[in-house]
C-alpha positions in Angstrom: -23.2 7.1 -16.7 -21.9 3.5 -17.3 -22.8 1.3 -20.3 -24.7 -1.5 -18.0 -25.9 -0.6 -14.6 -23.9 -2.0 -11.9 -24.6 -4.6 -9.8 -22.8 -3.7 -6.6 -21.4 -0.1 -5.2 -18.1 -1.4 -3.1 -17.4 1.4 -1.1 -15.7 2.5 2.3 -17.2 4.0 5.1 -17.5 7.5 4.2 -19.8 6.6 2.1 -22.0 5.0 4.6 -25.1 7.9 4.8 -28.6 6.9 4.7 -29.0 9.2 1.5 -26.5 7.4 -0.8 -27.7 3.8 0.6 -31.9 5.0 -0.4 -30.5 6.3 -3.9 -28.9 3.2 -4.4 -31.8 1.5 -3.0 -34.0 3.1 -5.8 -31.9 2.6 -8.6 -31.7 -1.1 -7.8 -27.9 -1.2 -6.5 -26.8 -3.1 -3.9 -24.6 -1.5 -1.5 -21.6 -3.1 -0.4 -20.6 -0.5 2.5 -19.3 -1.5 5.8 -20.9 1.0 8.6 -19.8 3.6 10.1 -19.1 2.9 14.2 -21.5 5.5 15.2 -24.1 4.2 13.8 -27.4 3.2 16.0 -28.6 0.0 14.1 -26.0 -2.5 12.7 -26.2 -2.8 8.5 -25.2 -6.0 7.1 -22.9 -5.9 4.1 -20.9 -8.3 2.1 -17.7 -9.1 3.9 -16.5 -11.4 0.7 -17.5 -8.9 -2.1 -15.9 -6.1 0.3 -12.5 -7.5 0.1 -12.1 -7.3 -3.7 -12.1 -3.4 -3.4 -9.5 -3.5 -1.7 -7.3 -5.6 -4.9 -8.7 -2.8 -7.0 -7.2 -0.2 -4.3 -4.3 -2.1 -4.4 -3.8 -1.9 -8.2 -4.6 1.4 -8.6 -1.7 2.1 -6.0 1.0 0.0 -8.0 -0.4 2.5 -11.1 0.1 5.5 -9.5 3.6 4.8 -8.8 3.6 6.5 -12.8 3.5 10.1 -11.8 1.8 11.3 -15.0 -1.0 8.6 -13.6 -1.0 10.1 -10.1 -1.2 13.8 -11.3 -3.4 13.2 -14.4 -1.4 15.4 -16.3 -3.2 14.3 -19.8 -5.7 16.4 -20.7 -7.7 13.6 -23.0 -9.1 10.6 -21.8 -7.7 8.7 -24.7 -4.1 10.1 -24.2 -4.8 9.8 -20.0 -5.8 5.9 -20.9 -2.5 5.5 -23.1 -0.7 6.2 -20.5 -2.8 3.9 -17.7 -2.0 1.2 -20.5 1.9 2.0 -20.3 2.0 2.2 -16.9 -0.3 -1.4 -16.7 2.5 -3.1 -19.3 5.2 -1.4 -16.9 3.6 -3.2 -13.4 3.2 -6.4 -15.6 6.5 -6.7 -17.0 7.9 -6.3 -13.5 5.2 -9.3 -12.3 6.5 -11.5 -15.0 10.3 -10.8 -14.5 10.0 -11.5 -10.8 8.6 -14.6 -11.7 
């Protein structure tokens, strides 16, 4: 479980199920899921929020071009977050070159 509740589950639509959204419901999480096209009744969602996922998909794409990231080849989180921290220096140095 994390440190502080969160405020906001950003999620794609498989994740769009009337179980998840009532547990998230209870627990006092907003969910930021866009709806599946199937469904009967239309569910609002944050379009704004929405779009920061997909930065954070975005950077963890540019991090997995590290293939002990990708394959998770560490066995301990501390060693596995070493190397996220290499592999982050890595992807900056290149952002600060290019510029």
């Amino acid at each position: 479980m994390p440190e502080q509740k969160p405020k906001a589950l950003l999620a794609d639509k498989a994740y769009d199920s009337d179980a998840i959204r009532t547990d998230l419901k209870r627990r006092g999480i907003r969910a930021v899921i866009p709806p599946k096209s199937n469904r009967k009744v239309a569910i609002r969602y944050d379009k704004r929020l929405y779009k920061e996922r997909n930065r954070i998909e975005r950077v963890f794409g540019h991090l997995k071009i590290n293939r002990a990231v990708a394959t998770r080849y560490d066995q301990l989180a501390e060693t596995f977050l070493g190397m996220l921290f290499l592999a982050s220096a890595r992807y900056w140095f290149k952002f600060v070159h290019a510029a």
